[in-house]
C-alpha positions as CSV (number, residue, x, y, z in Angstrom):
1,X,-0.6,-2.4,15.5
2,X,2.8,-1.0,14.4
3,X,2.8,-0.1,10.0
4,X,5.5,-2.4,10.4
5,X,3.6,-5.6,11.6
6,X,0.5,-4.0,9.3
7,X,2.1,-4.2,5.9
8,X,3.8,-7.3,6.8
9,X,0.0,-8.9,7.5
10,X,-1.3,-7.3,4.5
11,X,1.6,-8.2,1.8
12,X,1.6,-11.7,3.5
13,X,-2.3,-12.0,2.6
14,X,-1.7,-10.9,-0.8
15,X,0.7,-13.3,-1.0
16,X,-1.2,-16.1,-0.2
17,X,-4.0,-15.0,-2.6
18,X,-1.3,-14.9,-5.0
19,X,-1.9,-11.3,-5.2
20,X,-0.4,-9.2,-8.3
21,X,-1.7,-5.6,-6.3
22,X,-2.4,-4.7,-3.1
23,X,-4.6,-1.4,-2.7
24,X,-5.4,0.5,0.3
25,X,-7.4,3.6,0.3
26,X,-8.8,5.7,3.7
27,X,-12.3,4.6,4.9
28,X,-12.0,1.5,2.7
29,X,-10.8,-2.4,3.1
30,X,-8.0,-3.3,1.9
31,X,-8.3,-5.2,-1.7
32,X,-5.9,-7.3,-3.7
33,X,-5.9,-8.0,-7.2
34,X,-5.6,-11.7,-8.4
35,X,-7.2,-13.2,-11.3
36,X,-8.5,-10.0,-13.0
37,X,-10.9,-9.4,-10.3
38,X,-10.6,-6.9,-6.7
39,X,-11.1,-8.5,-3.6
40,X,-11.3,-7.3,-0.1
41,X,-9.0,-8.5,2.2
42,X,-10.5,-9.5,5.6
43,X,-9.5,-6.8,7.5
44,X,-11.2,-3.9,9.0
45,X,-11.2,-0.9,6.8
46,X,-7.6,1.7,6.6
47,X,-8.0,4.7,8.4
48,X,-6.0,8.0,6.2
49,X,-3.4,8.1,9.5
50,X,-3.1,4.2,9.1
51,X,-2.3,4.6,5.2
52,X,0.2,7.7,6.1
53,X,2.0,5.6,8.5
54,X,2.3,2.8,6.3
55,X,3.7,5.3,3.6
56,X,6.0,6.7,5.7
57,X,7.8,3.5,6.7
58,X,7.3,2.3,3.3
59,X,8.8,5.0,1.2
60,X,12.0,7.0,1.3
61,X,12.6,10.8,2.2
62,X,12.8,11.4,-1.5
63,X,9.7,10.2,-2.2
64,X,7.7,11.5,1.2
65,X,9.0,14.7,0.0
66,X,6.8,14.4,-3.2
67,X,4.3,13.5,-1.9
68,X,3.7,16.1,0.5
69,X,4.6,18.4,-2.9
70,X,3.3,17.4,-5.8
71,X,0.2,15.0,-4.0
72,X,1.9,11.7,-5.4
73,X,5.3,9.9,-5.4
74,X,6.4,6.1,-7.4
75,X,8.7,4.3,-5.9
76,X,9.9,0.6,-5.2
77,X,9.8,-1.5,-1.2
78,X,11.8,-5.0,-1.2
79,X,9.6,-6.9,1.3
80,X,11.6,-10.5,2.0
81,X,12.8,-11.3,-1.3
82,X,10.5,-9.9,-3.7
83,X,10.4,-6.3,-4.5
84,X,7.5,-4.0,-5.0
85,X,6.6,-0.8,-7.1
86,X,4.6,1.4,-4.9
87,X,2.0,4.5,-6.2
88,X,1.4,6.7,-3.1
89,X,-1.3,9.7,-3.7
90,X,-2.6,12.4,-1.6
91,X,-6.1,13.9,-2.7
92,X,-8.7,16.1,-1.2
93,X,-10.8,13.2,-0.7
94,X,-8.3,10.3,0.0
95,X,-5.0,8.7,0.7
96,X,-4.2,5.7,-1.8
97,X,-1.6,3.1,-1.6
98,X,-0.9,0.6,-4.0
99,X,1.8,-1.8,-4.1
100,X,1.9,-3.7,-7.1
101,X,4.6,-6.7,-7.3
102,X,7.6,-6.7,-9.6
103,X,7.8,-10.0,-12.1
């Protein structure tokens, strides 16, 4: 499965969970926030090459370049017509995404 048609699934089931965050982290599900709780998405869990791919078609050069830097980069992602703010962050341990939509 291309990032592409992966982040469109995944925003698409946050959206119909009416999802205020998305969160994907290596070697876990992916979870959305909705209603003050986490939930896991029912999907298989992210691999750290799945979660770099979907970060580098996600953010811009700018931001890639901070990440690979500084170990974390904000930025925003328009997906259809809403618009997203996006924490990316490299650790030792793990490669976290999450999208969090803009009101």
């Amino acid at each position: 499965m291309s990032a592409k048609v992966q982040i469109d699934y995944l925003l698409q089931a946050a959206s119909r969970k009416h999802a205020d965050e998305l969160r994907l982290r290596a070697g876990q599900p992916p979870m959305v926030y909705s209603d003050n709780n986490f939930r896991k998405v029912n999907a298989q869990p992210v691999t750290a090459e799945q979660v770099a791919m979907l970060i580098k078609s996600m953010a811009p050069s700018e931001a890639q370049q901070l990440i690979a830097a500084n170990g974390q980069s904000k930025f925003y992602f328009d997906f259809g017509n809403k618009r997203f703010f996006v924490l990316a962050a490299r650790s030792d341990q793990s490669l976290d995404l999450r999208i969090r939509r803009c009101h």
